[in-house]
N, C-alpha and C positions, 0 to 999 in steps of 0.2 A: 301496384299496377292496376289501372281501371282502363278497361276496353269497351269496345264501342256499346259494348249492352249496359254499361254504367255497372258492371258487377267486380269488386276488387277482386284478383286474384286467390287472395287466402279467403274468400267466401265462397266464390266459386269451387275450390278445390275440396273444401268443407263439405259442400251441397252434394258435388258429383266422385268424390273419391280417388283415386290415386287414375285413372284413367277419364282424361277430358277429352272435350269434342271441342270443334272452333263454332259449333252451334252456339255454347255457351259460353266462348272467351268473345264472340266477336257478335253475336247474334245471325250468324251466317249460316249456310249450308255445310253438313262438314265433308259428303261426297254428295257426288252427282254421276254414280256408277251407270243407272238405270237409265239415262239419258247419253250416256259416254258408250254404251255396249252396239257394236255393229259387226255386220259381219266381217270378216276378213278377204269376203271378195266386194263387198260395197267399200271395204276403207283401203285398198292393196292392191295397186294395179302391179300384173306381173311382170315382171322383171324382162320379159320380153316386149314389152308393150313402155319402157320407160326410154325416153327419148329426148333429145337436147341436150345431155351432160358431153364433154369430151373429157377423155383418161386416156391413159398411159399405165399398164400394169394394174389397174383396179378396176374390176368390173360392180354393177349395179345388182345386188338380189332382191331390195324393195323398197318403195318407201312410202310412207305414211304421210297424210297431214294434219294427224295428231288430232279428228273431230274438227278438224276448222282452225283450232287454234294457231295459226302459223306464230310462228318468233320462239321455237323450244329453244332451249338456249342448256345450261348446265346439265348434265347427265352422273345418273351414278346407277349401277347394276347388281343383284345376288340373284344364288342359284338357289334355291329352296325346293327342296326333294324332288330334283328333275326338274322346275320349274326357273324359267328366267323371265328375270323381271328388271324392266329399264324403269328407272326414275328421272323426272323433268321436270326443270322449272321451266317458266314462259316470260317473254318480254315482255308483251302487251295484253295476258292475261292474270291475273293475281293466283296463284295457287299453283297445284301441283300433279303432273296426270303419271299415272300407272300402267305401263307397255309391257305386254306380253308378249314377249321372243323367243320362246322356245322353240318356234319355227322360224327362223329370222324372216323368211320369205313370206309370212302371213304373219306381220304383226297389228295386234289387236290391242285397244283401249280395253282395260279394265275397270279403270278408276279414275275419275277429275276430284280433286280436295281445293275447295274453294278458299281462296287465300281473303286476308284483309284487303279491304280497297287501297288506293294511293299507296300502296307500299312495293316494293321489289321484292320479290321471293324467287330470286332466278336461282338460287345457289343451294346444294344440298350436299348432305354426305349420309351413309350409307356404310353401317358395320356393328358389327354381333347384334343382331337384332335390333336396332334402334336407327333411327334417321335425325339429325340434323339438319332444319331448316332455316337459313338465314331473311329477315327482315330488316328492309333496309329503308329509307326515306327516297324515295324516288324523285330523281332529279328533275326538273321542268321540262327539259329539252327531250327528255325522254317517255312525257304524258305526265307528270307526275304535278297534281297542283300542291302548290305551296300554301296555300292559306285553308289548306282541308285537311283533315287529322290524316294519322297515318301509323302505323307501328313500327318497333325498332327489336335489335335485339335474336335470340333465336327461340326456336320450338322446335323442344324435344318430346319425341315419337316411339310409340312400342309399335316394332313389325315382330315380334316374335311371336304372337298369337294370331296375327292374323297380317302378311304383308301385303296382302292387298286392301286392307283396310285400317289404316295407323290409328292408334289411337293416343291421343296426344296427353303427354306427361306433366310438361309443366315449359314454362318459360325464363328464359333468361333475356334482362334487360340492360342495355349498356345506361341508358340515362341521353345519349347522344343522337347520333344519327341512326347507329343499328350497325349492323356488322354484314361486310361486304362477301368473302372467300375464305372460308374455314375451313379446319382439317378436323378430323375425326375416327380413328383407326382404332376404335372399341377402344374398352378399358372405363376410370373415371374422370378423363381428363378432353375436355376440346378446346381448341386452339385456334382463337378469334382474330382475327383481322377487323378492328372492334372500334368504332366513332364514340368516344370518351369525351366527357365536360374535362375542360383544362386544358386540352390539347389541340395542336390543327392536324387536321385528316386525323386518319386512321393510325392505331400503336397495336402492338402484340400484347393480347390477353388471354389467359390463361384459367379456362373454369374446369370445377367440379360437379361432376351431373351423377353423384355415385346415388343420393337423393334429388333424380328428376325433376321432382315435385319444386326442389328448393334448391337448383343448381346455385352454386357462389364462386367468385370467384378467388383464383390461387396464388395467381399472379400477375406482374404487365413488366412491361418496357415499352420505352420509347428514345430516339434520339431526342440533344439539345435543342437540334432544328425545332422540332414541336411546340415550343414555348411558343403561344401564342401572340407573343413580344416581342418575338423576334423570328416567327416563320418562315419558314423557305417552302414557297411553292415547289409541289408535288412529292413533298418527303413525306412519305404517307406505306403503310403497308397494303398491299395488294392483297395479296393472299392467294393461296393457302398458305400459313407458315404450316414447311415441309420437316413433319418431327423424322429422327433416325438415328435412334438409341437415345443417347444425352444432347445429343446436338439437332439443334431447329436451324430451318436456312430460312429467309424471310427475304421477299420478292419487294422491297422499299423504297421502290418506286424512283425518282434523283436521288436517294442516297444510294441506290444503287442493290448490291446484293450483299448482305447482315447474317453473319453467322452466329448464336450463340447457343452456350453450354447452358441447360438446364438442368443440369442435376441434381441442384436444388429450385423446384419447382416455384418458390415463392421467390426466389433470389435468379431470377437468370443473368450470365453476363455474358456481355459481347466476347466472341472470338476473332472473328476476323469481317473484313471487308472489303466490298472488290466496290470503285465508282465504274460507273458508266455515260456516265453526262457531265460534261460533254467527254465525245463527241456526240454519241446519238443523243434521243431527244432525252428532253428531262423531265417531260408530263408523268410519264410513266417508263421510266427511262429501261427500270426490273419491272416485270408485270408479273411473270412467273418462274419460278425455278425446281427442276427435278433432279435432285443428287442419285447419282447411280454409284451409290458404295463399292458396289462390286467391284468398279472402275476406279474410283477415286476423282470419278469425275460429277460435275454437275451440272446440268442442263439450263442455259439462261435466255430469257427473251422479254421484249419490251412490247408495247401495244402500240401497233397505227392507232392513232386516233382522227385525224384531218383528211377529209378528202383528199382527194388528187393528190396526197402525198407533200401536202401544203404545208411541211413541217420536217423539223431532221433526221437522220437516216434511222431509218429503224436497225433490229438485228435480231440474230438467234445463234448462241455462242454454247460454245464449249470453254467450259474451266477447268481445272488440274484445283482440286481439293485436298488432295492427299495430304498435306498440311495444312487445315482449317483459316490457321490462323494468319495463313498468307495466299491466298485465293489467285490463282495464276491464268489468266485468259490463254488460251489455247489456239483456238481457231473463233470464224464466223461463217458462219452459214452462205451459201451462195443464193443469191437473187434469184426468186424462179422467176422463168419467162414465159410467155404467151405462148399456145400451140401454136404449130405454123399453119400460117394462111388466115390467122387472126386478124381484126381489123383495126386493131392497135397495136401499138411497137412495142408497148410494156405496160405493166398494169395499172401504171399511175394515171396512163391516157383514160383508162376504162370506168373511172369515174366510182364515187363509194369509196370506203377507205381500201388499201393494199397493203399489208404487213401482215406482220405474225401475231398471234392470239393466243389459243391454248393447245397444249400438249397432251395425248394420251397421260394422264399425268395421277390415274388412281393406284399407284402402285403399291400401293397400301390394302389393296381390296385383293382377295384371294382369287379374285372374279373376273381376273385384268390380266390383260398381256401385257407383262414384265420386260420385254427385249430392251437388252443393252446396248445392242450395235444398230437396230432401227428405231424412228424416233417419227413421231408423227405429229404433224403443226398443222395449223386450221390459220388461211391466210387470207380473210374476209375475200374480197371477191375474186380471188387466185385458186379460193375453193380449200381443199386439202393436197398436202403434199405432203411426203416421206421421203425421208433419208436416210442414208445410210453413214455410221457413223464405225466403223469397226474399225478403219484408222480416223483417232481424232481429229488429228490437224488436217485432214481430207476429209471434208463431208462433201458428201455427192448427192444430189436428189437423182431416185432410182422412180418415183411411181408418183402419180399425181390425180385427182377426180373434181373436176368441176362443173359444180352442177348448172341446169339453166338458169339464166334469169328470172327472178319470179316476176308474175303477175298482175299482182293484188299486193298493194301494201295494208300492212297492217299497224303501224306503226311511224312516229316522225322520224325514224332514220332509217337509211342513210337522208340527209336532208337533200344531198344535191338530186343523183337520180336514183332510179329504182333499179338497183344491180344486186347483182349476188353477194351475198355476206354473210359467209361459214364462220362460223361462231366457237362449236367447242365439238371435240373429238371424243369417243371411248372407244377400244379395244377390247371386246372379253376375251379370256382366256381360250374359245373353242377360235379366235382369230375373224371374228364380224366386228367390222367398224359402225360404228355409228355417228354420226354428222347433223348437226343441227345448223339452223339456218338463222338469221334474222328477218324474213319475212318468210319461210318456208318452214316446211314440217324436218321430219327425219330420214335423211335417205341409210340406208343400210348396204352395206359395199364387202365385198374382202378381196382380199390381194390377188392377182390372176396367177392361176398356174403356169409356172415356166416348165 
């Protein structure tokens, strides 16, 4: 690997020792703490002073706009001796900022870590002391040019000496486009949603990071569809492939939702599989999936991608897992609708994409709220909504928060107009949501007292 400072990887590692800085993989800044530090009443207006959202069951405690950076987009959180800390990628900025919430209502910038240019670094995971950050080729439509270098791959992180200041381990590189949504729940092993030479889209890959410095990988799969020869559009893994004991569930976009056993790590084989396309769409037909063991059930959802709803039905389902190897659809999720007195009939009219996106979905993180019977979805410009899932085949939405319209764009999408588009959800464990935007910062919410 040679990065933008022309220095290969095994010289750099030589030179600066088992802990790197993106100073010297990339020639960049590797924070920008001392510019990122403000107060918590210059960056945090209170919570009585925030206006323009409408809810149902969830009230507002603050929000942030992240330094300016509007577009946070992925989230991951640890509590480090009393201290909590939000982790964030950005849509339309490269790198990675550091959120102090230990007062959820005066959250404070501690840390910006400047990413590579041209590349996406929206995606991170977060466990036993280490961070995982995903590099990915940034598509056009999304600012990303195509004829300018870019990175691929991920970067692995030490937060254990110091988590507000990572210091970076070593890199892994697919050869491809980079890896989009990965999983990582400590131990030696992360688990790629990985753009592979030989393949179309993205397959399940499987590394060893027990040496950082020289992560390799353990294993992969992919479907036949892959074959470059014979591709079917949008069979691609999403990600996160979701581990849970020997068994991984993978979010596979038209083919749908892929179950397989790993127990042996080099050898994975398919269990089972459920299609979803048609009827709904086949772009992204699975985008995510959260097996709740406890249940025997598994949580599945597909991505709007098209405006106006300019495309086939979305969903957000329940399945009966209890038998892996024969995946049972259960229920769907019911259509949220517009608060009344709205000036659309439903949210296709409102322009921006409408459907479902991501799920409170770190269950994996000590750090998270685990609820089995409520389920929380981010449904671009419907905002967030929760459900209630305690009888499966009756989901009922119980609370909902949508936020104003931003502003200021900062970014080409949504293409058509400038509306609201919630992105990704976290839940920690003391019960604060947190909500990222596509042109806005982070609002921080929790559930109202009945």
């Amino acid at each position: 690997m040679v990065g933008a400072s022309g220095i290969s990887r095994r010289q750099f590692i030589a030179g600066a020792g088992a802990a790197l800085t993106l100073t010297g993989l990339y020639g960049i800044g590797a924070v920008s703490s001392a510019r990122s530090m403000q107060s918590p009443e210059a960056a945090t207006p209170a919570a009585g002073e925030l206006t323009g959202y409408e809810a149902q069951g969830i009230v507002p405690v603050a929000y942030s706009d992240v330094d300016g950076r509007g577009g946070a987009f992925k989230l991951a959180i640890q509590e480090v001796d009393g201290r909590w800390l939000l982790y964030m990628g950005h849509l339309w900025h490269g790198g990675w900022t550091i959120m102090d919430v230990t007062d959820p209502s005066q959250p404070r910038v501690v840390n910006f870590i400047d990413g590579p240019e041209n590349t996406w670094t929206i995606q991170m995971e977060v466990a036993e002391g280490k961070m995982i950050t995903s590099l990915e080729h940034k598509p056009e439509s999304w600012g990303g040019d195509p004829n300018a270098p870019s990175e691929e791959g991920v970067l692995i992180w030490d937060l254990s000496q110091d988590p507000v200041n990572p210091q970076l381990l070593g890199q892994y590189r697919t050869g491809g486009s980079g890896t989009h949504r990965n999983f990582y729940a400590g131990g030696p092993y992360v688990h790629l949603a990985a753009g592979m030479p030989g393949y179309s889209e993205n397959i399940y890959v499987i590394i060893d990071i027990s040496d950082p410095a020289s992560p390799r990988e353990v294993g992969r799969w992919s479907l036949p569809e892959q074959n470059p020869e014979i591709a079917e559009p949008g069979v691609s893994v999403h990600g996160p492939p979701y581990v849970v004991g020997n068994l991984v569930y993978l979010p596979y976009g038209a083919a749908g939702l892929v179950i397989l056993d790993i127990s042996d790590i080099s050898q994975p084989r398919k269990v089972g599989q459920l299609d979803f396309s048609p009827p709904f769409l086949a772009s992204i037909g699975v985008h995510s999936v959260l097996p709740l063991p406890e249940r025997n059930l598994t949580l599945v959802a597909s991505e709007a991608i098209r405006s106006s709803c300019e495309e086939p039905l979305n969903h957000v389902s329940v399945v009966d897992t209890s038998d892996p190897s024969n995946p049972v659809l259960v229920s769907i999720f019911p259509v949220p609708e517009p608060p009344p007195g709205s000036p659309y009939r439903d949210f296709c009219e409102k322009g921006g994409r409408f459907g479902p996106h991501n799920f409170n979905q770190h269950y994996h993180s000590p750090y998270t709220d685990h609820s089995t019977d409520t389920v929380y979805v981010t449904y671009f410009n419907a905002g967030l909504r929760i459900f209630d899932i305690e009888n499966p085949r009756l989901p009922r939405e119980v609370a909902y928060f949508i936020p104003p319209d931003p502003t200021e764009r900062f970014g080409p999408q949504p293409p058509d107009k400038l509306v609201l588009q919630s992105e990704d959800v976290l839940v920690d464990s003391r019960g604060y949501i947190y909500l990222s935007n596509k042109n806005q910062g982070i609002w921080i919410l929790r559930r109202e007292e009945s």
